[in-house]
N, C-alpha and C positions, 0 to 999 in steps of 0.2 A: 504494500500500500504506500503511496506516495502521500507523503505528508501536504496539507492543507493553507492556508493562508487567504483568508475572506479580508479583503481590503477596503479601508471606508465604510464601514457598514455602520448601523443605527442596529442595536442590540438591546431588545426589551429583554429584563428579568429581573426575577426578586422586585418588582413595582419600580424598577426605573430605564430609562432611556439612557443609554452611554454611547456615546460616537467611538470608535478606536477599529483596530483590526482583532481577529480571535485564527489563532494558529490550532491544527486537527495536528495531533502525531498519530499515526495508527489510527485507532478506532477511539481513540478521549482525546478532549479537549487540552490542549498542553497549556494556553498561556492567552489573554486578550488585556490588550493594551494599546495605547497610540503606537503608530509605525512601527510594527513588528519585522525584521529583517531578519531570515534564516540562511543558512550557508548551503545544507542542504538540498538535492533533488529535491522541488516542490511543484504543486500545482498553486497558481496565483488565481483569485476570482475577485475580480473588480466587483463589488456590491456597488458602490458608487452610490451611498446614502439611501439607498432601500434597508429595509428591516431582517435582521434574522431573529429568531424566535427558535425556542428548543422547539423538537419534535411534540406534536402533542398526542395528550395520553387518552384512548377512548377507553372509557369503563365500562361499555356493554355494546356488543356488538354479536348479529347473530348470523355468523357465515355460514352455516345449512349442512356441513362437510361434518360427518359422514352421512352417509342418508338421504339427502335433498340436494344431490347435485345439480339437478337438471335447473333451480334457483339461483344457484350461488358455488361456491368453491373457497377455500382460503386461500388459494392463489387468485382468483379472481378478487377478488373483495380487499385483501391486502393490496394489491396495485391498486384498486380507487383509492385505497386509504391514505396511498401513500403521493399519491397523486393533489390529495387532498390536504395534504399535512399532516396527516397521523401517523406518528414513526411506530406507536406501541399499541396494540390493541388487547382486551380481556373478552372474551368470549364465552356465551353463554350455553349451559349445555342442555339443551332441548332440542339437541338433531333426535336421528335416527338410527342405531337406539339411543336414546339418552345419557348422557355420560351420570349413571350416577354407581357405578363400580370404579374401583381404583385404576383396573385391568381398562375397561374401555375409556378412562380421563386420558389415560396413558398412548390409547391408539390415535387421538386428537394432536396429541403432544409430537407421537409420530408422524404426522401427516407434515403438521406444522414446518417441521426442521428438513421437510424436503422440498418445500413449496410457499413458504412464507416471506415475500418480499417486506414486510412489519415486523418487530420486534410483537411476542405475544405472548399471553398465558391463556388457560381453561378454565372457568370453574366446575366445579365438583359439586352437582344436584342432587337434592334432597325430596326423597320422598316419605312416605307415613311409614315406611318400613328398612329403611335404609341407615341408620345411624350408627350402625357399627362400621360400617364403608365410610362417613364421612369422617366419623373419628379419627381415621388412619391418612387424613389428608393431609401434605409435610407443609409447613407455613410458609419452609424456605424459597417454596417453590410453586406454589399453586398461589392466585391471588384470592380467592375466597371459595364460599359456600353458597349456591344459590338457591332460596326458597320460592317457591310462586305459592302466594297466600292468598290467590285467586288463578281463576285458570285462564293461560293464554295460548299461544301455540304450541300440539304437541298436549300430552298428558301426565303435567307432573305436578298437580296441583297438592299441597300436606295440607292435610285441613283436621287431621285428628288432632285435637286438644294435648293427648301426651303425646304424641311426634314432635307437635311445637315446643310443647316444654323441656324435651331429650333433647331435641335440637339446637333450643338458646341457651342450655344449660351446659352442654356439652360441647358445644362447636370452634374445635381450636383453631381457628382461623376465623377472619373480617368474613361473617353473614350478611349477606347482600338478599334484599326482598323486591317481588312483585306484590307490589298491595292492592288486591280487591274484592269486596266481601261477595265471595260468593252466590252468597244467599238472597243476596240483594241485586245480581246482577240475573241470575234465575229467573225470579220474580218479573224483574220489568221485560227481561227478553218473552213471556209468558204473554204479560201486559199487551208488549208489541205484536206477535204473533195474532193475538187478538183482533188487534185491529186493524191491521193491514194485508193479515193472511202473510203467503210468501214473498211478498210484493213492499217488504219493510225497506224504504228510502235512509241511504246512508244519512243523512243529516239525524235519523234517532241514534244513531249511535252512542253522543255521547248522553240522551235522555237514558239509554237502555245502562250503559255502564258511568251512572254518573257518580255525582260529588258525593254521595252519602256514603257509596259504595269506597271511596278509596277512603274517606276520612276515617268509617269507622275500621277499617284493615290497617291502614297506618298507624288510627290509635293502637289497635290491640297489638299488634309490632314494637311499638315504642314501650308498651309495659309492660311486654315479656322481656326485653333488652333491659330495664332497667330494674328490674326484678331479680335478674341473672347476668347483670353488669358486665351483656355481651357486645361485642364492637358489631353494631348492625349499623348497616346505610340503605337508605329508601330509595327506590332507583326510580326513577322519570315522573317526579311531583308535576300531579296535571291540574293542580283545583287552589285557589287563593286559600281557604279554609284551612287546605292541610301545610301550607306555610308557615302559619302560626303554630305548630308544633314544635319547631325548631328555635334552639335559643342561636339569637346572633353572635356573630364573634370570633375569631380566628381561630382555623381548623386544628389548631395544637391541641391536645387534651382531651379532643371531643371524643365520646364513645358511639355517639349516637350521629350518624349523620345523612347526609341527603344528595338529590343529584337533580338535574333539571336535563332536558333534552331538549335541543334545538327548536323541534317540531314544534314543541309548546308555546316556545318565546317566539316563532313566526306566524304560525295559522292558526287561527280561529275557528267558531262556528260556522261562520259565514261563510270558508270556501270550502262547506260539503257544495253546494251548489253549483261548482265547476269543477270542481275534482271528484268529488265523491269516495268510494272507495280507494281512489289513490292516496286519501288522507287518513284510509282506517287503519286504527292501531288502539291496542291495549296498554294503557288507559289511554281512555280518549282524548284529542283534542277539543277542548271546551268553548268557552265565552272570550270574548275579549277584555275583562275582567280577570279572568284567570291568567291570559295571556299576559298581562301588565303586571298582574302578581307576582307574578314565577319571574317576571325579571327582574321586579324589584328586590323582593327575598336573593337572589343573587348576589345584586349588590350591594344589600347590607348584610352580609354571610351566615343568612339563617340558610338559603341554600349554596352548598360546599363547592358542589361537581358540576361543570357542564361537559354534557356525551351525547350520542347519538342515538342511541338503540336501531344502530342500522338491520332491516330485516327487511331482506328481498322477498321480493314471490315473483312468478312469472306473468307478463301481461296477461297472458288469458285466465290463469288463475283470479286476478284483481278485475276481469272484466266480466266475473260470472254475477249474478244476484250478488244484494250485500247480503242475505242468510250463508249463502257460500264463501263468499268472498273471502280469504284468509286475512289476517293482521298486521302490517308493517309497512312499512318505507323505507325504500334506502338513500340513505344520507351518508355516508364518508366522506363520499369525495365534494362535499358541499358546507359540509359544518365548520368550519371558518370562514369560508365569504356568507354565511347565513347570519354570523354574529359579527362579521362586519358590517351586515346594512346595520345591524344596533349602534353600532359604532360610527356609521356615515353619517346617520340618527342624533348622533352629541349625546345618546343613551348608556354609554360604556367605554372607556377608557381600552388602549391597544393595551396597557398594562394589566388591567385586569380581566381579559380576554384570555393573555397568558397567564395568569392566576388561576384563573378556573379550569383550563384544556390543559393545562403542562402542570404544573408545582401543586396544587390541590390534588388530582388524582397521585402524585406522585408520592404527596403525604399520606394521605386516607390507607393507599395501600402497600405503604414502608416500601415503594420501587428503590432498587437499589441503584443511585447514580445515575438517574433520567428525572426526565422533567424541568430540565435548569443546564443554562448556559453558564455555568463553573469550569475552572480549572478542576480536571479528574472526573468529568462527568462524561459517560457516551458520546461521541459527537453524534447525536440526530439533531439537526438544526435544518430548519427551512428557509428558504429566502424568497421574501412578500415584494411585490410591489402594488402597495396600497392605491397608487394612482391608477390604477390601468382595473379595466372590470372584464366580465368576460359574459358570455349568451347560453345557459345549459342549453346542450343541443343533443341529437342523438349519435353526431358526429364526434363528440368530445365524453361522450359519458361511457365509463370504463365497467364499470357494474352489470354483471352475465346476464341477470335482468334488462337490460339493453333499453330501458327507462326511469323515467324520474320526475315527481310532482312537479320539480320545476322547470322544466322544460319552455323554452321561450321565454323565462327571465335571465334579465341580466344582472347580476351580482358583482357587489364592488372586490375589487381585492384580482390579484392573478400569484401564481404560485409557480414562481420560477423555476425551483431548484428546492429536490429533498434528500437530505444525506440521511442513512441509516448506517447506525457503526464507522461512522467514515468514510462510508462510501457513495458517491454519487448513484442514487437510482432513479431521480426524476429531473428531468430539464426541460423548461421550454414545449408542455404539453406532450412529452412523449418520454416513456420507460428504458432507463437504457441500463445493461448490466444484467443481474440474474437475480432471484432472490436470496439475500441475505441475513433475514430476520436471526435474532437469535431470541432463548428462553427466559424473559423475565426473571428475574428473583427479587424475593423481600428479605426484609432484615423479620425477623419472626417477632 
């Protein structure tokens, strides 16, 4: 590997903006300072006053591999990602079969280290009968535990009162939750059936899994965690309500914490009307009250995480009925020019954009030496040119799904260049190189 040298650059991290140059040795960051001169065989990269930013970190992301190829791949979906700016990604295990044995978390982890252009981990899923398999999960090396406390894609819903309690009792690793009360999303999908027959119009979607439904899962989440003073994080807060559960405040210390997704800080109710099922996902996107919520809670750090819950499905899957229709969107390769319109907006600082995509996930789940542009840390660093925007089209969208809700907007931000370990794998709209991801690890 040919040692590094980004010249001129604007470097966001740790909440501030510093002008200077930052030198790669190998695959870490050696040294950033004004005019850095090395003697060494290097490669020079004139930034010329655009921005770098560490690699950023997605905490849920659902690439379909093993199982649901003909959707997604993790070689597929790490190139959007990485295309996107996401050097690290954490995946969720609801393929086919379900990773919730040691044996098949391990076949993902296989898959990964042959085909992963991202740095990645697994989590290891939890069901009403599984706890002795999750007990055996190694901290050093898996990022968490995933519970769905309501069901979403896939059949892994724990809804037995002693599974939840084995679970947050016993869970040696960061418990990560799908919150939605079941019983109450039953009920109104019953409701709906009623009165529309088969012919239910995406816009009840989020009547059908609404705000009651995540507040009271959330709650009961939040007090079995603090009951059994387990590290749980609430992943994709869709409802103003359930923001106030969370106390504000820097992520150090917290046991308890939260995550927001994209999808929620940009769409609303209103565009079931032109999207429709290309907006459906579990939990739903709601009100523009909610929408304004969930970004507020952001910025005053009741909510910790911003990620994606990227999850493809195939057009014609998403163009059957909404009774059929499956649940997701895929966003990677869009979740930074998506919270750059917030930031086009005067809504959000470039500093705390990296705050929440890079250095927060990087806390929450003790990543070792990612997430931050330091001396000794990974080089995954991207390079932004925030003037320049670009048009989702289907000529540019890298996702094996081969669509995308946003399709004929244009998005500020363009994403020049993304180095993984030191290495260049994205420039200039096109993937160059091979994939290089390597395995996550945490400080336990």
């Amino acid at each position: 590997m040919k040692d590094i040298v980004f010249k001129e650059a604007r470097i966001i991290n740790r909440g501030r903006i510093i002008e200077g140059d930052l030198w790669v040795h190998h695959d870490r960051i050696e040294k950033i300072a004004p005019g850095i001169s090395i003697q060494q065989n290097h490669e020079e990269v004139p930034v010329n006053g655009r921005f770098l930013l560490p690699g950023l970190i997605d905490d849920q992301v659902h690439f379909r591999e093993p199982g649901l190829e003909h959707k997604a791949t993790i070689f597929t979906e790490s190139r959007a990602a990485i295309a996107g700016g996401i050097t690290s990604f954490m995946e969720m295990p609801n393929t086919k079969p379900p990773a919730v044995t040691q044996e098949l978390l391990q076949q993902k982890y296989d898959i990964a280290a042959k085909t992963s252009w991202a740095n990645y981990s697994f989590f290891m899923g939890a069901t009403n009968d599984n706890i002795e398999e999750v007990v055996k999960t190694n901290p050093q090396n898996v990022c968490g535990v995933k519970v769905f406390m309501g069901s979403s894609t896939g059949n892994m819903l724990v809804d037995h009162k002693e599974a939840l309690d084995q679970l947050f009792s016993r869970c040696p690793v960061l418990l990560a939750a799908h919150c939605e009360d079941e019983a109450t999303v039953r009920a109104r999908m019953a409701e709906a059936k009623e009165r529309y027959g088969s012919m239910i119009p995406p816009s009840a979607h989020p009547w059908i899994r609404n705000h009651e439904a995540c507040l009271l899962s959330s709650t009961l989440g939040i007090e079995l965690a603090r009951k059994y003073n387990t590290r749980f994080h609430i992943l994709h807060i869709s409802t103003k309500e359930e923001t106030n559960l969370f106390n504000a405040g820097p992520l150090a210390g917290k046991r308890i914490t939260s995550e927001a997704c994209v999808h929620h800080m940009y769409f609303s109710d209103r565009d079931y009307i032109t999207l429709g099922n290309q907006i459906k996902c579990n939990p739903a996107i709601k009100s523009e009250d909610d929408r304004k919520a969930i970004l507020q809670a952001v910025l005053d750090d009741r909510i910790d995480i911003i990620a994606t819950d990227h999850a493809p499905h195939t057009w014609e899957e998403k163009s059957e009925p909404y009774i059929n229709a499956p649940s997701g969107l895929p966003l990677v390769q869009h979740a930074l020019q998506l919270m750059l319109t917030h930031y086009q907006e005067g809504l959000i600082s470039l500093e705390r954009i990296v705050e929440k995509m890079c250095h927060a996930p990087a806390e929450c789940f003790r990543i070792v030496h990612r997430g931050y542009l330091d001396e000794g840390c990974y080089a995954d660093i991207v390079l932004l040119d925030i003037y320049k925007s670009q048009t989702v089209s289907k000529d540019n969208i890298l996702y094996k799904c081969a669509w995308s809700p946003l399709e004929g907007r244009t998005l500020p931000g363009m994403i020049e260049g993304t180095w993984v370990n030191g290495t260049r794998l994205f420039e200039s709209g096109k993937l160059i190189g091979a994939p290089s991801g390597q395995r996550l690890t945490f400080n336990a």
